[in-house]
N, C-alpha and C positions, 0 to 999 in steps of 0.2 A: 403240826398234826393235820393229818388231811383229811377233808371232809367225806361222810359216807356217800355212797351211791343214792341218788335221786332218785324212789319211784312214785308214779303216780296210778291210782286205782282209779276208775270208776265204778261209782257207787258201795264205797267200802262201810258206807253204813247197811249196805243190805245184805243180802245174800250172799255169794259167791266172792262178790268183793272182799266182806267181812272176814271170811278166812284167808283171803290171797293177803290183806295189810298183814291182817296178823303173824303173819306168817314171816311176813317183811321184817315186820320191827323183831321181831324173835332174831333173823339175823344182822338185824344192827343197821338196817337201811335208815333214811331218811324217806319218809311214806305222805304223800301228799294224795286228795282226793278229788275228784269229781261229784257233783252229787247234785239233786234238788231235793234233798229231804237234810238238809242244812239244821232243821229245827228238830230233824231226829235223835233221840238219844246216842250221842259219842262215846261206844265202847273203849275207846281209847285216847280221852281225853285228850291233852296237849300234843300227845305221841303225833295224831295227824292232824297236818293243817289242812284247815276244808276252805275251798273253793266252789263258786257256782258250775254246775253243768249248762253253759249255755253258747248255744249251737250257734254261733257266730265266732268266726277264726279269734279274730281282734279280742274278743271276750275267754279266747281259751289260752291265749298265751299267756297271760301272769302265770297261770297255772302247770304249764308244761315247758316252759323257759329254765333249762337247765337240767332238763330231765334227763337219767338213762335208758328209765324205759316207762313205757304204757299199758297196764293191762287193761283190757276194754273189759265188760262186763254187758257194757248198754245194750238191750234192744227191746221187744214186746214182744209179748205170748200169743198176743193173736191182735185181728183188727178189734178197732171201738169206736166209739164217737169221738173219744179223747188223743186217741193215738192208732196208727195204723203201722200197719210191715215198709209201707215206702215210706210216710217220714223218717220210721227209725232208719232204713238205709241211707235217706236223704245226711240223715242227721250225724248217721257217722263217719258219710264220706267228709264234714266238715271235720271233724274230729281228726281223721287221718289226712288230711290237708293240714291243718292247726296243727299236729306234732311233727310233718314234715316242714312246716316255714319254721317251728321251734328250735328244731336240731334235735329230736328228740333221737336216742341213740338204736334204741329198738324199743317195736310194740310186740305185744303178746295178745292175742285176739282172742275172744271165746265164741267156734262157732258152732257149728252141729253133725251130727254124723249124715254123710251119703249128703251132702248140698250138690244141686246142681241149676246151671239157669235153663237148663230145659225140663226142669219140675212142673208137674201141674198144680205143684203145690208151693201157693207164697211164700211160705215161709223160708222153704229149703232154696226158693229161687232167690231170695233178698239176701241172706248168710256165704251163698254161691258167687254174688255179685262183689258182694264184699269181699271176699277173698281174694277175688281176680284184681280189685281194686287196690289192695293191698300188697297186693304180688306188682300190680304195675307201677305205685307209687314209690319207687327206689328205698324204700325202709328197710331194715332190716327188721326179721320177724317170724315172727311162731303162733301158728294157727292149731288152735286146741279142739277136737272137735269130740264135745260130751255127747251121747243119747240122753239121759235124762239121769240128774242128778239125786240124789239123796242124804240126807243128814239133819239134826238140830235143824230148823225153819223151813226145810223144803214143803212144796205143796201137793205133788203127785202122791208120792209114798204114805205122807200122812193123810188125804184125802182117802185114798181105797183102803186106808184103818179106821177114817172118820165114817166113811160108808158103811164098812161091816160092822161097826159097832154097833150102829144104828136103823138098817135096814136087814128082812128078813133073808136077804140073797142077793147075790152079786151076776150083774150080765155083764157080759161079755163081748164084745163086736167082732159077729162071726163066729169064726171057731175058735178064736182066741189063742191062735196057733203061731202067730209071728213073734217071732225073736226081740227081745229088748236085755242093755247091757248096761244097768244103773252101774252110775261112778260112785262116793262117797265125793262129799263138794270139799274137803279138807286133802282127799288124794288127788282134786282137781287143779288144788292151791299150790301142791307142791309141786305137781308139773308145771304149774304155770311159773311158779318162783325158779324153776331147776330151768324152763327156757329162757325165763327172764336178762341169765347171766352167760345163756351159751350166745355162741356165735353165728350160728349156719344159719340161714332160713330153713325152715322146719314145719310139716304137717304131720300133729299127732293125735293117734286117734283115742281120745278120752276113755275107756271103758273098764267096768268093774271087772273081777274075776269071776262072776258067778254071770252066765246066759241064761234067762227065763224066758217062756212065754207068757205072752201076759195074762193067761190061764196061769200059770205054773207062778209066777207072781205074786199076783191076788193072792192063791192057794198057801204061800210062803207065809205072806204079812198074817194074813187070817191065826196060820200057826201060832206065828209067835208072838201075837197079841191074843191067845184063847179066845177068838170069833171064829172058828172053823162055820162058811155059810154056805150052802149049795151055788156054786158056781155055774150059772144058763147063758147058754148063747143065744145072744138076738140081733136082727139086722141092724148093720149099721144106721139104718136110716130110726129106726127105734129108739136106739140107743142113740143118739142125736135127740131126741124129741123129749127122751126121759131125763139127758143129761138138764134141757134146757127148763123143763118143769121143775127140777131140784134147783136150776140157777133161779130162777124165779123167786124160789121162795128162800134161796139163801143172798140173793143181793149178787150174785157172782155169776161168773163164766166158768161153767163144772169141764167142759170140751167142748172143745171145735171141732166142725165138719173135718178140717185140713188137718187136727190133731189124729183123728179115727182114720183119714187116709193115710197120714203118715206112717201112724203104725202097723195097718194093715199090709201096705206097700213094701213091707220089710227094710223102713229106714232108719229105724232104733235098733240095729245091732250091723256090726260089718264083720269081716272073715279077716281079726287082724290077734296077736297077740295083747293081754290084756294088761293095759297100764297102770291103773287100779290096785290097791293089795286087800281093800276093807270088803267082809265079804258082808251083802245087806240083809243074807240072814242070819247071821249074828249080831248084826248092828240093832236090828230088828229085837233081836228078843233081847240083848241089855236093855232098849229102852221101852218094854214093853208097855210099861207101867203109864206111860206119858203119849206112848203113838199114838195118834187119833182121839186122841179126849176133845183137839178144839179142832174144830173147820178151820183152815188156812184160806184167804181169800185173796187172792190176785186184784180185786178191784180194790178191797180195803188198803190193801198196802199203796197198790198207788195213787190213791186219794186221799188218806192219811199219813203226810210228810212229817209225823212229829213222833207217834208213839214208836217205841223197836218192836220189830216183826214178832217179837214172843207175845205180846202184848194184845194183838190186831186183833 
């Protein structure tokens, strides 16, 4: 009897991960991990063997020896004292070196929509680098590129519910006019599981079926969580100032400067057919009842390696 296909996730206890194993073992894989939140609740008990994420080659082969494929998940949302945009590309050019001395058979990469290395904006420039990186490293591979995800534990979507629930009106940066094209992170899983087994190298562009502005957005979620709030445009610079008063007092990072340019700049939506089928104003009001009841916090999750992100 022959053995199943070898994949390995990073960070399948979190986010995005968590649906791409899942999704794995539903078809019969063999699902190994990455991870530094080891001591985090295992939705999947024996099903996945965990491994450390640590950024030394020598240290990532037990783990990716024998593998078919890699889906990456790893990176940061923005700088910090604890983590920055260049270590994580530092980090995962180690990573893509460690599964090219492994044999690993192909990676699946998760990057973003509109990357480029002549962005004025880090993030899109480190995701950008990575790609060319991965394109030069002779792998075979499939480069996934979401604008900004939604489902069960995301932070954005549930955040502008956890806002309107609790603030008397929603601003806006600008006019609130630029394009964004949320995915479903389970419709992200399956692209990622569906390139996992093809063949060709591949860039696909992650997005939902439904285009909003991020006026038209807000205005969505408000719907269907019954917070209809006056929606005001304020300068970005404002709205920078007001996100960072709210972090303050919530312990977190509410947005970045480079997150308001990015969306501003029109790089959360591209002119491509949509990969997506979950549309997020439906998704939206099935879980109305639960959107935005708790703050989601980016910093708790990654300072807290033990409890599951429902929890945080």
């Amino acid at each position: 009897m022959s053995q199943p296909p070898v994949h390995v996730v990073t960070g399948a206890f979190g986010y995005s991960g968590r649906f791409i194993a899942r999704r794995l073992l539903q078809a019969g894989h063999e699902v190994r991990t990455l991870t530094n939140s080891g001591q985090r609740q295992n939705p999947f008990g024996e099903k996945v063997r965990v491994f450390p994420l640590r950024f030394e080659v020598e240290g990532l082969l037990p783990a990716l020896r024998g593998a078919d494929v890699l889906y990456n998940t790893y990176w940061v949302r923005f700088n910090h004292a604890d983590f920055t945009h260049d270590q994580a590309v530092r980090n995962t050019e180690i990573l893509f070196e460690a599964a090219r001395a492994a044999g690993v058979g192909r990676v699946v990469h998760v990057s973003i929509t509109n990357p480029s290395e002549d962005s004025p904006f880090e993030y899109f420039r480190g995701k950008a680098r990575l790609e060319r990186l991965l394109g030069e490293s002779g792998l075979s591979h499939a480069i996934l590129r979401p604008a900004v995800l939604f489902g069960e534990g995301d932070i954005l979507v549930n955040n502008i519910a956890w806002t309107l629930r609790h603030l008397p009106l929603f601003g806006v940066f600008g006019a609130g006019t630029c394009g964004i094209q949320p995915i479903h992170v389970d419709d992200l899983a399956r692209l990622a599981v569906e390139q996992g087994v093809a063949a060709e190298n591949a860039v696909v562009n992650a997005i939902g079926p439904e285009t909003f502005t991020y006026r038209s957005l807000v205005a969505a979620i408000g719907e269907a969580i019954g917070c209809r709030r006056p929606i005001v445009s304020v300068p970005p610079s404002l709205g920078l100032l007001a996100g960072r008063i709210l972090g303050w007092f919530l312990n977190d990072v509410v947005i970045t400067r480079e997150e308001i340019g990015g969306l501003n700049a029109g790089l959360l939506a591209v002119d491509a057919p949509p990969t997506g089928t979950v549309r997020l104003t439906e998704w939206a009001r099935e879980h109305a009842d639960s959107l935005g009841r708790r703050y989601a916090s980016e910093l708790a999750r990654r300072r807290d390696r033990q409890r599951a992100y429902e929890t945080l």
